[in-house]
N, C-alpha and C positions, 0 to 999 in steps of 0.2 A: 389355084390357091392351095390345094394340098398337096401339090407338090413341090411348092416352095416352101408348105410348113415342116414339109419331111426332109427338105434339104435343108432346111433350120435345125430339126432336130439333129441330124443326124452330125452335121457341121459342129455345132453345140457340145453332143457325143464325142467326137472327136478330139475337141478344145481339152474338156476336160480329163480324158484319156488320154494322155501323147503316148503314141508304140513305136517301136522301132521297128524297121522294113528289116528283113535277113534275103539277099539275094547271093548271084553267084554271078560275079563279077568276072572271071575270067577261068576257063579249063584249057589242059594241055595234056596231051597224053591221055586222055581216061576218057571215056562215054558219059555224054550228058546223064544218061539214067546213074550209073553210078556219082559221077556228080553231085548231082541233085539227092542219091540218096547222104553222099557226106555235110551238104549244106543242112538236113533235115536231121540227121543228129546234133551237128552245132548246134541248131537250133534249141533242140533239147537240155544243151549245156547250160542254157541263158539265165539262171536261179535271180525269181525276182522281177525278170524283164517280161513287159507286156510286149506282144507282138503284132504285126496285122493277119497272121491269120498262116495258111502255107506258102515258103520260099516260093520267092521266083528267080527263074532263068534273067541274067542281066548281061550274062557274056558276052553278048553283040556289045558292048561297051568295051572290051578287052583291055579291062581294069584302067580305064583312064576315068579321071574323078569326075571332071567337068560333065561328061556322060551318065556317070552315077547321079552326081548330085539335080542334072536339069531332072532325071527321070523320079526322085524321088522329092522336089520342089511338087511337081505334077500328082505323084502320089499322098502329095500335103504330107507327108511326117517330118519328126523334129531329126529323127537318126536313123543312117541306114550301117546296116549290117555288110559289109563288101566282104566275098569270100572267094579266093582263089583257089583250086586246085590242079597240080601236077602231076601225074605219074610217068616211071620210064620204069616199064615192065612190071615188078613187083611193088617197085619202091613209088614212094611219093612225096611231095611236098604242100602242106596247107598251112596257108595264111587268114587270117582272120581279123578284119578289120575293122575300128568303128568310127564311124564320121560323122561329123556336125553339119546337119543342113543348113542350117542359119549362118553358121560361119564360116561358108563356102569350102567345106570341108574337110574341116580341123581333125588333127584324130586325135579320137578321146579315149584309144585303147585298141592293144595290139596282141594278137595270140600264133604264136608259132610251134610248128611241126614235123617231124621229117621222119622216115623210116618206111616200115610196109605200110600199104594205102588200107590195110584193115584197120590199124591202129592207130591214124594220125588223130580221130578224134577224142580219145581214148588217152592218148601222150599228152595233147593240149587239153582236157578237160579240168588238173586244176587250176589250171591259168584262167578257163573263161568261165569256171563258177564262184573263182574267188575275184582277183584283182578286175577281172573284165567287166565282168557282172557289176561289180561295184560302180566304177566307172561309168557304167551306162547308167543307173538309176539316178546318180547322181547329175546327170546330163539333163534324164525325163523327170525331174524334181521328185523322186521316189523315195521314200525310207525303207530302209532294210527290210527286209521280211523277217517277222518273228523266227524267233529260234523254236524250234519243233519240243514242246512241252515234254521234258523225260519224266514220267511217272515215278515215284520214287516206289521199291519191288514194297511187300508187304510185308510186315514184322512176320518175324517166325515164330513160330504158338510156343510158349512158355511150357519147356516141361520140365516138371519139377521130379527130380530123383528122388526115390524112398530112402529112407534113412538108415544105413547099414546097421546089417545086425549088430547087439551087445557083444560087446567083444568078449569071451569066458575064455579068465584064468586057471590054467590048472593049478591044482591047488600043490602048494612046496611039501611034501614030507614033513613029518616033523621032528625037531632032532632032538637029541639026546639031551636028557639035561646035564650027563655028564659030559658032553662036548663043549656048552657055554662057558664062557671064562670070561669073567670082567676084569679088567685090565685097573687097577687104579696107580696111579703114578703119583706117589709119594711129592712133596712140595719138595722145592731147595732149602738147603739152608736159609739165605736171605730172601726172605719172604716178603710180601708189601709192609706190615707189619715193620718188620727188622731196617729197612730202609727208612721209614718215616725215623724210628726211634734215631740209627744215624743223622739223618737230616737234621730231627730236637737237637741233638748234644752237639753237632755239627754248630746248629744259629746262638744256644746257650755258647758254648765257647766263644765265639766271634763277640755276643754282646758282654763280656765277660774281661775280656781283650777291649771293646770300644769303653767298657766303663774304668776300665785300667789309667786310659787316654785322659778320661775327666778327671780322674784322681792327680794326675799327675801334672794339668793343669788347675786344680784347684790348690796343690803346694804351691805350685810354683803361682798362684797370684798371693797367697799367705806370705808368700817370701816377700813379694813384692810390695803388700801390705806394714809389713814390721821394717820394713829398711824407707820407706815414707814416713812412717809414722812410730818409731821406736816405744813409741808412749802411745797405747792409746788413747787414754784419756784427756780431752780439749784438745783433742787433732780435728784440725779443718781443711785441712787440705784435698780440695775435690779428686785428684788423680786418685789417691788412697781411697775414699768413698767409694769409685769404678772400681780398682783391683781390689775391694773386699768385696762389688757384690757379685761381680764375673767370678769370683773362686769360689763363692758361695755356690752358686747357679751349678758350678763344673762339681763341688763337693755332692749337689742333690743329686745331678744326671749320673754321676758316677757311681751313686751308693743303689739308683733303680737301676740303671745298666748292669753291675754285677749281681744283684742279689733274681736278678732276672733272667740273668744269662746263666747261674747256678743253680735257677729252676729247672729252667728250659733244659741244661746238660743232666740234672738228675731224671726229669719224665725222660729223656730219650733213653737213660740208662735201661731204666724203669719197662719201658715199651722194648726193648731190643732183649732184656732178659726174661719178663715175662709174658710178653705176649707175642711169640715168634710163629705162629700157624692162623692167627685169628683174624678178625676183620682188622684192614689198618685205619686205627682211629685219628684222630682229629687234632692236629696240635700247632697253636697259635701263639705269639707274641707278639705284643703290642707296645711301644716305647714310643709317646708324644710330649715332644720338650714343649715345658711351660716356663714361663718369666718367674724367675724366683726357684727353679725346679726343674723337674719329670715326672710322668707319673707313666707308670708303665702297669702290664700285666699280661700275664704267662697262663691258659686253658689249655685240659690235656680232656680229650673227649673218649672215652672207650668203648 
């Protein structure tokens, strides 16, 4: 009874463990011990893969599968490891192979080699820790092996520089007061001053000239008034009514137009003669036609 419960366990142990067998399927040229010592680094290459334990010699199969697979059926695991080795004098040749017990064979991953027989495990080792390796976990339902935890290095201790010394000026000589010379630079003629004044008599003229325009329409509706209406008195006739109150209208805008544009060109006199160095003062005109008129008005600010 306990040795059926041990062959329970152990069977059990096994189920839930599936390993892969690593033997050496076939030598040529080389000595079993050396052999067997290249089977036993492969073995080492296997990142990941559970194993049964140390390689075994399987050459009496001389790499035929059906041989591999009855003896690894008998060994119960799910995948065997098949590894050939060659040598002719220096040089060598190894193969590396991975088979599917269950499905009579299948191969699940292939690693090859060839050069001096010190090196072949060595030349195939990224093959059978990357692509091979994989290959087989994923045969024995395994996940990856964690990636090896990189510690990140440790801060480097904060050191704080002292504050350079105060930087000391030497001090400039000092110079002559008869060396100093202030330079003043006399104004132009046209000064801001003189410009504004320009500008006043500049806008005076122009409104002066616009009130001209009114005058000269308000004749000309007076004309047009007395050739309607030769009489004024008991004249009814509406056109005459219009051109008396339009010439009216053009007589008021015309009489603020000039006497506003004769302000405006006298303050500009006024600013450009007397006051040509000083602050430029402030000068406004203003002309808003009204119905019946204009009323306008000229500020001179100093």
């Amino acid at each position: 009874m306990i040795a059926l419960a041990l062959a329970a366990l152990v069977s059990t142990s096994s189920a839930a463990a599936p390993q892969a067998w690593v033997v050496l399927s076939r030598k040529s040229g080389v000595a079993t011990v050396k052999a067997m010592e290249l089977v036993g680094d492969v073995q080492t290459q296997l990142v990941g893969v559970p194993t049964t334990g140390l390689p075994e010699d399987l050459s009496s199969c001389k790499g035929k599968k059906v041989c591999i697979i009855d003896a690894a059926r008998k060994k119960n695991v799910p995948v065997v490891v098949a590894i050939e080795v060659g040598a002719v004098l220096k040089d060598g040749t190894l193969r590396v192979e991975a088979l599917s017990v269950e499905e009579d064979g299948r191969q699940l991953a292939v690693a090859e080699a060839d050069g001096p027989i010190d090196g072949l495990v060595a030349k195939a080792g990224p093959t059978l820790k990357g692509t091979f390796s994989e290959a087989m976990r994923k045969a024995l339902g395994l996940t990856p092996p964690p990636a090896p935890k990189v510690e990140p290095p440790p801060p480097a201790p904060l050191v704080v520089a002292p504050p350079p010394p105060p930087e000391v000026k030497p001090e400039a000589p000092a110079a002559a007061s008869s060396d100093v010379t202030q330079s003043t630079s006399s104004p132009g003629f046209f000064t801001g001053s003189r410009i504004v004044g320009l500008a006043a008599a500049g806008v005076g003229v122009a409104l002066v000239v616009v009130g001209g325009v009114f005058g000269a329409q308000a004749a000309s509706g007076s004309a047009r008034v007395k050739e309607l209406c030769p009489v004024l008195e008991g004249c009814v006739r509406p056109e005459a009514y219009t051109a008396w109150s339009e010439a009216k209208r053009s007589e008021s805008t015309s009489l603020v137009m000039t006497i506003a544009g004769a302000v405006m060109a006298a303050g500009g006199a006024v600013i450009f003669f007397l006051n040509p160095g000083g602050e430029a003062p402030a000068a406004s005109a203003l002309v808003v036609p009204l119905p019946g008129g204009a009323a306008g008005s000229v500020s001179l600010r100093f």
